[in-house]
N, C-alpha and C positions, 0 to 999 in steps of 0.2 A: 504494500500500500504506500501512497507518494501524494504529496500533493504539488502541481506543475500549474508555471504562468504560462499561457500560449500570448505571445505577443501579437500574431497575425492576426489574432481574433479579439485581443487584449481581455482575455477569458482565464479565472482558472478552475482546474479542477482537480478532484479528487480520480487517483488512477489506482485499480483495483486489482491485478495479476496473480491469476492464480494456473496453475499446471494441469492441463487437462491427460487421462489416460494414466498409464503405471509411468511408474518412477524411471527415470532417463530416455521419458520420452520428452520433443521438443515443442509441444504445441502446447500455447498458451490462450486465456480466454483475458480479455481486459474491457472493464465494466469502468465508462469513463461517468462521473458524476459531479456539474456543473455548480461550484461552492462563491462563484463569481461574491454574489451581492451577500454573501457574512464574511469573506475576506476581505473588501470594501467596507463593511460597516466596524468590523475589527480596525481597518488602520483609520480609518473616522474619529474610531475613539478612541485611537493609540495616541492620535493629535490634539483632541481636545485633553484629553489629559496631562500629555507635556506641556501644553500652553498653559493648563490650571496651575499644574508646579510652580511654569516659571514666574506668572503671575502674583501666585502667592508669595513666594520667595523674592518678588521684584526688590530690587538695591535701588536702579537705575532706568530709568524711565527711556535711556538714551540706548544702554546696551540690549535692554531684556527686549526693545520694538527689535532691534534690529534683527537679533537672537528669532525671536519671533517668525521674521519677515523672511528669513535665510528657509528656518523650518518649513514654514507654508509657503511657500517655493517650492520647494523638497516634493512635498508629501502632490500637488498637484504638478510635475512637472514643468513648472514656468518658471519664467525668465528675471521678472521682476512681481515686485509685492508693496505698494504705495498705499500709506496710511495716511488718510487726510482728515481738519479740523475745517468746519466751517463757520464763522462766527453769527450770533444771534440774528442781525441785518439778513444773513444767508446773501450778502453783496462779495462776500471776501474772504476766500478756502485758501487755506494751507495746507502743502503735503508738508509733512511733521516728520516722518519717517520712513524710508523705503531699504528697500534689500535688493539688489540685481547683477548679473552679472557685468564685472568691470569695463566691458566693452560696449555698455549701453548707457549715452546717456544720462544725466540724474534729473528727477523730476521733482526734485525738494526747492521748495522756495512760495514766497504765494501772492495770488492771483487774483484778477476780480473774476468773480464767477461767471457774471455772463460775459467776458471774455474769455477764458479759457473756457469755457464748455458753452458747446449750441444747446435749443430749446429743449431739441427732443430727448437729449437727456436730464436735461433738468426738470424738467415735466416727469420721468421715468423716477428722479430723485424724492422728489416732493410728494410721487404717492403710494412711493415705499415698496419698490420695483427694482429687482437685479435690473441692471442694462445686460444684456448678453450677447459679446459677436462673436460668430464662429470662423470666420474669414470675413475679415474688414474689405478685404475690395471687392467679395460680392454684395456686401451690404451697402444698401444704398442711403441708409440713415446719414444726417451730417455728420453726427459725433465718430461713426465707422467712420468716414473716410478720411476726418481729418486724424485720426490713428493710423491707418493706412500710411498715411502721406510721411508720418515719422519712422514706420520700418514695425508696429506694431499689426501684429493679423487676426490674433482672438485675445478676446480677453473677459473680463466680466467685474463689475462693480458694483458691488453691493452699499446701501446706503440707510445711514441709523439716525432715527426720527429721535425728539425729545419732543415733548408736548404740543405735535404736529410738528415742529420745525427741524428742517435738515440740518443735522449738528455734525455727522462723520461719516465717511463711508472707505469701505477698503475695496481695493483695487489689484486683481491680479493678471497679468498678463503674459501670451508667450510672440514668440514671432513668427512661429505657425500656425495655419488651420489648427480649431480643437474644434471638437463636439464636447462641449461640456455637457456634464450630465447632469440631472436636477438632485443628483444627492450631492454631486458637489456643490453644488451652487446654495444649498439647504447646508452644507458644512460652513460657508463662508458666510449665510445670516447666521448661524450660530457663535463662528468664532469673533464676527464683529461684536455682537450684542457682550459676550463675556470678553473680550481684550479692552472696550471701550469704558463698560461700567468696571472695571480695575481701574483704567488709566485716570476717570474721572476722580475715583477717590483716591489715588495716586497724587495726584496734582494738587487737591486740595488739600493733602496734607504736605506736599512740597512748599506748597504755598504758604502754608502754617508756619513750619519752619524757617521759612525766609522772613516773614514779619515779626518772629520770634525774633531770630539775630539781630533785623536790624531795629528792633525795641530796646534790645539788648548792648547795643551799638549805641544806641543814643544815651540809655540811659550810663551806661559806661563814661560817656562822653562828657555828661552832664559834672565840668568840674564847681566845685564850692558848694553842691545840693549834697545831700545826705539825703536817700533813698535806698527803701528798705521794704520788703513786705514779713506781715507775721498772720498765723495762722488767728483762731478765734479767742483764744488766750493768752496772744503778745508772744508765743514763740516766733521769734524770726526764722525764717525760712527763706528767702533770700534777700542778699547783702549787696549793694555793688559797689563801684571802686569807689565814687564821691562818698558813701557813708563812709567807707577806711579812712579818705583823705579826712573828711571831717572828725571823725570819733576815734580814729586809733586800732582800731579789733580789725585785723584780720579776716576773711570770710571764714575760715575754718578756726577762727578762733570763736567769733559770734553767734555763729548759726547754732539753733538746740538753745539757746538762752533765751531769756523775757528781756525784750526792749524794755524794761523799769528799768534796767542797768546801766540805761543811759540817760536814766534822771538823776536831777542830785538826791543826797540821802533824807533833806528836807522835802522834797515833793515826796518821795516814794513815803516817808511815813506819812504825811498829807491822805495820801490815797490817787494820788493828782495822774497816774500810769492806768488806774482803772477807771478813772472818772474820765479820762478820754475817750477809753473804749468803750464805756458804755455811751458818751455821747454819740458817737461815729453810728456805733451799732443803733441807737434810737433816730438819730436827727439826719444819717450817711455822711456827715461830714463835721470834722473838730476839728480846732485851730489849736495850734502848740506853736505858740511864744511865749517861751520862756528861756529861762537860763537851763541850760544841760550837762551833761557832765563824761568828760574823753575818758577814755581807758587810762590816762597816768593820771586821773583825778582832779587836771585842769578845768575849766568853767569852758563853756561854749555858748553863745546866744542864738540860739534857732529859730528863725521866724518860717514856721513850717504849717502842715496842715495832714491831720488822719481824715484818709475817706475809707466808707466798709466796700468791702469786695464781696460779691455775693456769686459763689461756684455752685450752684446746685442747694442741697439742704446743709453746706459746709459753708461757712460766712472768715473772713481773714480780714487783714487792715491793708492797707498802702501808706506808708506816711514818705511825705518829703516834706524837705526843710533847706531850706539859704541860712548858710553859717555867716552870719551881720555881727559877730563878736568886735571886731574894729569898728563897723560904724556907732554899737553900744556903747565901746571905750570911748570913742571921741566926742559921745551926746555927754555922756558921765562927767566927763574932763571939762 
């Protein structure tokens, strides 16, 4: 028993050989059995599943498309594999990332839509319709021919709607005739739908991260403020460099302690470290000017302010502060 690809036919099958008559005779009987469309639905989902992998495991938004686009090349025999961004207007598509071989062209860069692509594929986009050519120069559609005319002969592009509006579509093609088949073509709305909803929340969290640093950036930057946040009980939790410059502590010496540490020892028996937090916490915002007090026990004048941070059913502080100790000295003087 064997199982065999016929390429002429692009068929395969199960081949069955068994020995007819006694023993060292040569006549054989072969029972051929046509397994074509579960060996097809098997590498379908040998694919969707390496794309789930790489998806879930994405690092790199840049590497795992391209990674991606090499794969699904592979797995449909084509040439090239172009991932494109539409934005909300649907005036202005970006190809974002493609895969192809080094002697063709790159099609990355972006475009007004209705200059790069004619009607009738935009019309085909909009109502959530593969395009599909099989040989671009018997097609007489315009989008066929103006592919044609760049050395492209079959291709197919599928395209992913958000709340009616065309947001992405993937694009494969070879530069021969294909017959593409409708389980393929049913593979590529699937594999848009799951590479897309990854990448979208890929992105938003890239995104995240970028206005994290540069929040992080600024507030780093921010010299003479003392800026600090603490959790719902005055533990600091984090510290940035203008609180060191003003206060003295270290981040890793700070953090895990109660901001009262950086009152003097008259406010703290005052109660004057609670009585802000509970204003913040009632009013969202308290004013701290007062005198403070550095980690060598020096004075500091902080004309600052606690606002409440409200994360879910977990509440924390933000305080900043302008260290005005000179301008104090010179009122006093």
């Amino acid at each position: 028993r064997s199982e065999n690809y016929l390429a002429a036919l692009d068929r395969w099958f199960n081949m069955y050989l068994s020995r007819l008559g006694e023993a060292g005779g040569h006549r054989l009987a072969i029972v051929f059995n046509d397994i074509t469309e579960r060996k097809r639905q098997e590498a379908n989902l040998a694919l969707l599943a390496e794309v789930g992998m790489a998806l879930a495991s994405l690092a790199s938004i840049d590497e795992t498309m391209s990674a991606l686009g090499e794969r699904i090349c592979r797995h449909f025999g084509a040439v090239l594999c172009a991932f494109s961004d539409i934005d909300e207007t649907e005036e202005i598509i970006e190809i974002t990332h493609e895969w192809k071989l080094p002697e063709l062209p790159s099609w990355k860069g972006v475009y007004r839509v209705r200059e790069h692509y004619t009607e009738d594929f935009i019309q085909a986009m909009h109502a959530d319709e593969a395009y599909v050519v099989r040989d671009a120069q018997a097609d007489v559609r315009p989008n066929a021919q103006n592919m044609a005319a760049i050395g492209i002969r079959s291709f197919v592009s599928v395209p992913l709607l958000r709340n009616g509006t065309w947001r992405y579509h993937l694009c494969v093609a070879d530069t021969a005739p294909r017959n593409w088949r409708d389980d393929e073509i049913e593979l590529m709305r699937e594999l848009v739908t799951r590479i897309w909803t990854r990448m979208e929340r890929a992105r938003v969290q890239e995104n995240l991260r970028r206005s994290e640093e540069r929040l992080r950036l600024i507030l780093e930057s921010a010299q003479g403020f003392a800026i600090f946040t603490t959790d719902a009980e005055g533990i600091i939790n984090s510290w940035y460099e203008g609180a060191r410059q003003v206060f003295g502590w270290s981040e890793a010496e700070i953090l895990g302690q109660k901001c009262n540490v950086t009152f003097t020892p008259e406010d703290r028996a005052m109660g004057a470290p609670e009585q802000e937090r509970e204003t913040a916490r009632r009013e969202g915002i308290a004013p701290d000017i007062r005198w403070h007090q550095r980690k060598d026990g020096s004075r500091v004048f902080i004309n600052g302010v606690m606002h409440l941070l409200r994360d879910g059913q977990r509440n924390g502080f933000f305080k900043m502060g302008r260290d005005e100790t000179v301008q104090r000295q010179a009122e006093v003087a």
